[in-house]
C-alpha positions as CSV (number, residue, x, y, z in Angstrom):
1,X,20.2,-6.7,20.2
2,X,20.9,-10.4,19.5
3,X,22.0,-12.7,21.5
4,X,25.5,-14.3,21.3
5,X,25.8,-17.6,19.8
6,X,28.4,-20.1,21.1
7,X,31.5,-19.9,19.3
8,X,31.6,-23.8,18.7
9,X,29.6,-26.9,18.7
10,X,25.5,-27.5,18.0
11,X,23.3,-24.6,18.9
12,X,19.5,-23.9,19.3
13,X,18.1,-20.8,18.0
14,X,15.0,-19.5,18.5
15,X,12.7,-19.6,15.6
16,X,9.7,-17.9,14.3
17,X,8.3,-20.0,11.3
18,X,4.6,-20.9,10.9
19,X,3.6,-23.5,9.2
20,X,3.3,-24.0,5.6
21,X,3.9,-26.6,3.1
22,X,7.4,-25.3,2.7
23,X,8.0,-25.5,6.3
24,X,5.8,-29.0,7.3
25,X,9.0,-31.5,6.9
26,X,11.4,-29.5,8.8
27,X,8.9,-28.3,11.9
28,X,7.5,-32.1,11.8
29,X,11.2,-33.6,13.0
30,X,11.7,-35.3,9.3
31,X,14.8,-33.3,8.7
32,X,16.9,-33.6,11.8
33,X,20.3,-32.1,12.5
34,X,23.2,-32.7,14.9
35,X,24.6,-29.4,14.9
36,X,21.5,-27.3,14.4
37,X,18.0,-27.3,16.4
38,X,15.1,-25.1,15.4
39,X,13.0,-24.3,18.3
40,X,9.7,-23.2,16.8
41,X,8.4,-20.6,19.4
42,X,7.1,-17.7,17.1
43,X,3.6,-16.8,16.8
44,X,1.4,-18.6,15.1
45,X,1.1,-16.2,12.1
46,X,4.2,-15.4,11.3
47,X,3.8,-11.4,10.8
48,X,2.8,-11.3,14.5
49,X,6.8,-11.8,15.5
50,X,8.2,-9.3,12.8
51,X,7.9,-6.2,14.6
52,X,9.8,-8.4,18.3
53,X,12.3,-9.7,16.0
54,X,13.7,-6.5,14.1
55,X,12.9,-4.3,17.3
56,X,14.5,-6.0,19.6
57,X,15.7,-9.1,18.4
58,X,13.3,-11.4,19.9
59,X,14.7,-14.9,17.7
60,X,17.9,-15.9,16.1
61,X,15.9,-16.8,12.9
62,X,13.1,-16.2,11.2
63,X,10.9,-15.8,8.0
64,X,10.4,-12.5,7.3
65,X,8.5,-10.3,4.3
66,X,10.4,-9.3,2.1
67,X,9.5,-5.2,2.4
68,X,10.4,-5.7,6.0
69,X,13.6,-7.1,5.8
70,X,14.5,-3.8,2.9
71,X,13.5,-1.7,5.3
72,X,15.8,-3.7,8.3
73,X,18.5,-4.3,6.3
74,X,18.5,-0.3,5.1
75,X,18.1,0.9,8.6
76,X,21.1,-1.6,9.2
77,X,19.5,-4.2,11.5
78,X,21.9,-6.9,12.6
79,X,19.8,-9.6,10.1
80,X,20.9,-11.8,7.0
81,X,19.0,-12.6,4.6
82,X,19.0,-16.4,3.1
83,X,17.9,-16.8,-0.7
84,X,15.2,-18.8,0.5
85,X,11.3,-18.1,-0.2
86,X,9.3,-19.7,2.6
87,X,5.8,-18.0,1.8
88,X,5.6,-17.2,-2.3
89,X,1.9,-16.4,-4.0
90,X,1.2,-14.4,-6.9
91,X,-0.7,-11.5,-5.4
92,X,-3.1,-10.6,-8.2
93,X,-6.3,-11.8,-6.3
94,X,-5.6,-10.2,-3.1
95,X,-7.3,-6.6,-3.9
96,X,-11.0,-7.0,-4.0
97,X,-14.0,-4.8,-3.9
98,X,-17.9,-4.7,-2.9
99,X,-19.7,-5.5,-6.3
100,X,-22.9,-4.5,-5.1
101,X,-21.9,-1.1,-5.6
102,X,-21.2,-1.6,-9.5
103,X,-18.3,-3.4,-11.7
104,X,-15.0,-1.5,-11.2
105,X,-11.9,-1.1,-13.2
106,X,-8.3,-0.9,-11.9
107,X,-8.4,2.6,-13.4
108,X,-10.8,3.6,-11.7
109,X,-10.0,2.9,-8.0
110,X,-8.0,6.4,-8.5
111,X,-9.9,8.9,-6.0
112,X,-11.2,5.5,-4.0
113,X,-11.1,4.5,-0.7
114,X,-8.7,1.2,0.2
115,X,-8.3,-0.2,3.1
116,X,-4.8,-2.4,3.9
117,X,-3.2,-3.6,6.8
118,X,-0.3,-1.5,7.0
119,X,1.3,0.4,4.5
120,X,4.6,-1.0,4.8
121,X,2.5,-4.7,4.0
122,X,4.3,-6.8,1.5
123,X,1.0,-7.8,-0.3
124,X,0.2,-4.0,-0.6
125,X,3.4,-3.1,-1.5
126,X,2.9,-5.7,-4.8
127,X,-0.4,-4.8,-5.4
128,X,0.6,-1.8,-5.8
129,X,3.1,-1.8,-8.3
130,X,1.0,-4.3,-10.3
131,X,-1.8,-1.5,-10.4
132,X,0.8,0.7,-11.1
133,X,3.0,-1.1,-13.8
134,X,0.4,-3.0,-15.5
135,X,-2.7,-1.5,-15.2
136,X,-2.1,2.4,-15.3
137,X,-2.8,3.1,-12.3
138,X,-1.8,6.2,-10.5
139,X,-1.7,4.8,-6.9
140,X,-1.1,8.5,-5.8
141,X,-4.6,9.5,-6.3
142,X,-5.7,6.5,-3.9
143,X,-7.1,7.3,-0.7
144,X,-4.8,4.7,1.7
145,X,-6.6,3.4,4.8
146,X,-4.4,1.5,7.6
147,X,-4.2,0.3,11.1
148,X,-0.8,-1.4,11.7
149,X,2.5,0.5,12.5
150,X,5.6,-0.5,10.5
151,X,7.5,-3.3,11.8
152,X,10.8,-1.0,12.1
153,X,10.1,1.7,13.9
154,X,13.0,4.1,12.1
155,X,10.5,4.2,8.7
156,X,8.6,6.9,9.0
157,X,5.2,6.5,7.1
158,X,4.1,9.3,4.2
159,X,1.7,12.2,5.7
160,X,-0.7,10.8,2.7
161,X,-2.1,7.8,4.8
162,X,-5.3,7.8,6.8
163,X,-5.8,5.3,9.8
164,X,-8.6,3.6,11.1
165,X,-9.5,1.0,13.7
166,X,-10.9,-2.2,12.6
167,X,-12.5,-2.4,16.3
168,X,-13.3,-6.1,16.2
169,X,-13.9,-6.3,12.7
170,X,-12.3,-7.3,9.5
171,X,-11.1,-5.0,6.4
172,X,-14.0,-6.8,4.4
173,X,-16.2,-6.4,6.8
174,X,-16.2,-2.7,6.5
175,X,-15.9,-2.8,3.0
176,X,-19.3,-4.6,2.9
177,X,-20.6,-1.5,5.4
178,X,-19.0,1.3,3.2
179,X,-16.1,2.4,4.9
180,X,-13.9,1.2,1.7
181,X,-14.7,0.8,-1.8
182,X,-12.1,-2.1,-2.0
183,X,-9.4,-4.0,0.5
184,X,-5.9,-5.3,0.0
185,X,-6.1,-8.9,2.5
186,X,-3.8,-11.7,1.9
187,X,-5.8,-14.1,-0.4
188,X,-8.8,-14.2,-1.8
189,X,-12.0,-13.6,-0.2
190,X,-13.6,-17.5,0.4
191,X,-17.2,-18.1,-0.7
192,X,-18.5,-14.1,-0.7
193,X,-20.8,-13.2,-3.6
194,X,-20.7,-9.4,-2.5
195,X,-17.1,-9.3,-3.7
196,X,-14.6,-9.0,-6.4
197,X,-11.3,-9.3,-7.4
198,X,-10.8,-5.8,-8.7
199,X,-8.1,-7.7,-11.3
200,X,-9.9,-9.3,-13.6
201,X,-9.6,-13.2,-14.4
202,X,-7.0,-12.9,-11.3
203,X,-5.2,-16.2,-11.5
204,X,-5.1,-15.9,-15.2
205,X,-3.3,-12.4,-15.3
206,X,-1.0,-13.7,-12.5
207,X,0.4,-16.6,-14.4
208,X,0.4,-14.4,-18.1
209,X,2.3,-11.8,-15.8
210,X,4.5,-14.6,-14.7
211,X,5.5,-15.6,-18.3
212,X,5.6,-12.1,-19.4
213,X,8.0,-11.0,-17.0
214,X,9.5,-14.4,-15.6
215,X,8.8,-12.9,-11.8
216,X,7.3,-14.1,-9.0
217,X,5.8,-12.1,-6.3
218,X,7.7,-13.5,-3.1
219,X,6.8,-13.0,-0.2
220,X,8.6,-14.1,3.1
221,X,12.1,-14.9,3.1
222,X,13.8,-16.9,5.5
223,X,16.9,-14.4,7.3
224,X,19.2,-15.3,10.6
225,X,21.1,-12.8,12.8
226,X,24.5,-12.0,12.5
227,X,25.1,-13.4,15.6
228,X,24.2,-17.0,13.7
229,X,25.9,-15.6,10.6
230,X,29.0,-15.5,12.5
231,X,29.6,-19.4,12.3
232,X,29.3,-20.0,8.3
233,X,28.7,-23.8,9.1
234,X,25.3,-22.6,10.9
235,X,23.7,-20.8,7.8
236,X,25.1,-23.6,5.3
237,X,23.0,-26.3,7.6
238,X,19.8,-24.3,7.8
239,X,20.2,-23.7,4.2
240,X,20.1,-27.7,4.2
241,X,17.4,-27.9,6.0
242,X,15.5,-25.9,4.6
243,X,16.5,-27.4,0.9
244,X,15.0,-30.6,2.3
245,X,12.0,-29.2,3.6
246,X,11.2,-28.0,0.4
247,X,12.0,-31.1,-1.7
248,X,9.5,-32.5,0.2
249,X,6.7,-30.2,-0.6
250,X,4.4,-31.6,-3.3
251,X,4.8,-29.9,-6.6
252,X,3.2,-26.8,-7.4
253,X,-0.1,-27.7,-9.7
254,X,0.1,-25.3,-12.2
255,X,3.9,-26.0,-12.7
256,X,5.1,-22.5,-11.3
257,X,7.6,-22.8,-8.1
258,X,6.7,-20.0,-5.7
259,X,9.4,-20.5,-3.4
260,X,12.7,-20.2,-5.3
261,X,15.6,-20.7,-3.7
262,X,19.1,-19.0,-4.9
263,X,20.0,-15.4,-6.0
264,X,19.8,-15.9,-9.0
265,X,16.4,-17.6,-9.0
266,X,15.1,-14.4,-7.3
267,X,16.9,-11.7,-8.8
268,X,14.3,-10.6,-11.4
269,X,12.0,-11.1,-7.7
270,X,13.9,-8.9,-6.0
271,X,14.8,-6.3,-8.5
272,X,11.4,-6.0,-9.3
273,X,10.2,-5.5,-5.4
274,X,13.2,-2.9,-4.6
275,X,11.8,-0.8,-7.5
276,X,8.2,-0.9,-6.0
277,X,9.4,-0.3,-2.9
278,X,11.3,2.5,-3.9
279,X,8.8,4.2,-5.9
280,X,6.4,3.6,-3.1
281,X,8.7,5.7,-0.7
282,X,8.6,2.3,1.5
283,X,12.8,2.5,1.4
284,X,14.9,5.5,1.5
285,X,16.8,4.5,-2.1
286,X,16.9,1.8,-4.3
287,X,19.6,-1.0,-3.5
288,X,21.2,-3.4,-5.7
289,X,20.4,-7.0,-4.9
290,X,24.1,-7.4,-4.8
291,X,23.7,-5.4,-1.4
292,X,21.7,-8.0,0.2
293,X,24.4,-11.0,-0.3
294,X,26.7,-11.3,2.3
295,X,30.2,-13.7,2.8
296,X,28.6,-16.2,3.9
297,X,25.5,-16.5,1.4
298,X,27.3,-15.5,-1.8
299,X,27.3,-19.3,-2.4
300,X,23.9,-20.5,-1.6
301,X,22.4,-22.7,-4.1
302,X,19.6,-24.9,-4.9
């Protein structure tokens, strides 16, 4: 599925990693290596290589969300997973709805009509536990709307979903036209009067959520193959790297760090996004972080 990695000396591997804050020092040439070369040649938004990567190992590394790399890693895809958060956001803001139509509650999007991606979407996968877990939500008595298969193609999706095409047009777009009462996209919606976040005081909850619960809801994490994983020096050198690259990101403004690196940094992350994911039927049981450390990341520290 991978291709075979020379036994010995420097390498180049074939990297999907778009750019971001996180990822500007290391894809600029500021953080240089003799034994490792990153050749950037993903897309250039970074979900767009997921589904060529896990299918059919497309790169040697790349970032990947983190309900993608469950599903890979529990369909036992040949890909390692590196403690390293390359896209991070709270993910409170990114359910909104038309307003036109009336103030909504959280509660009472039960027996509504959302629109999302794919089901399998990271962001949905959070949102949906945070309707869930914080604001009673029963996210079974939502009417799911999608248009993107899974990015590994063993997962077979619930019966309860309903697609749609998009046919040119964007999720908000048709949720200003009626087709959904609200829409799970990956930020908030810029500069629109007509909508909503359907969380109230969004950025507020996110960072009283973050001090309630001392989580952050990660996003992409950076993963090689086992091919690269073979040579140990490899993955300690990207990790490296990719430590520099973040040192030189300015610091976050409100004092939260959204890309934590090490295990421990991202256990209560991870726990908490297995147990969505789980609950969601978006993985077939519910692993143990332990399961995703490997040999030759056990020891991978900020």
């Amino acid at each position: 599925m991978f291709k075979a990695i020379p036994a010995s000396g420097p390498v180049t591997l074939q990297t999907n990693l778009a750019d971001y804050a996180i990822s500007k020092a290391l894809k600029g040439g500021e953080i240089a290596s003799d034994l490792v070369k990153l050749e950037f040649t993903g897309t250039k938004i970074a979900n767009q290589s997921f589904k060529p990567y896990v299918r059919e190992g497309k790169f040697d590394a790349s970032e990947l969300a983190i309900v993608t790399l469950l599903q890979a890693l529990a369909w036992n895809k040949p890909i390692v997973m590196l403690p390293a958060v390359v896209v991070g956001r709270f993910q409170h803001n990114c359910i909104s709805y038309d307003c036109r139509k009336g103030d909504i509650t959280p509660k009472q999007l039960e027996g509504k009509r959302v629109g999302v991606r794919a089901y399998t979407q990271t962001t949905g996968a959070w949102v949906r536990g945070l309707l869930a877990h914080e604001y009673d939500v029963d996210i079974n008595k939502v009417k799911w709307f999608t248009y993107e298969d899974p990015h590994v193609s063993e997962y077979q999706e619930p019966d309860f979903l309903a697609r749609f095409e998009p046919n040119g047009k964007t999720m908000e777009e048709l949720m200003f036209e009626g087709l959904f009462d609200a829409v799970i996209v990956g930020g908030e919606i810029p500069n629109e009067p007509r909508a909503k976040t359907l969380i109230p005081n969004a950025k507020q909850a996110a960072l009283d959520w973050h001090k309630k619960t001392g989580a952050v809801t990660v996003n992409h994490f950076f993963t090689v193959s086992n091919e690269v994983a073979k040579r140990p020096e490899l993955v300690a050198e990207i990790w490296r790297m990719l430590k520099a690259s973040k040192a030189a990101m300015p610091a976050p403004a409100d004092g939260v760090d959204v890309h934590p690196f090490g295990w421990e940094e991202n256990r209560k992350n991870l726990e908490l996004i297995i147990e969505y994911s789980f609950e969601q039927k978006l993985i077939p049981r519910k692993v143990n972080v332990e399961e995703l450390i490997t040999p030759v990341t056990r020891d991978l520290k900020l």
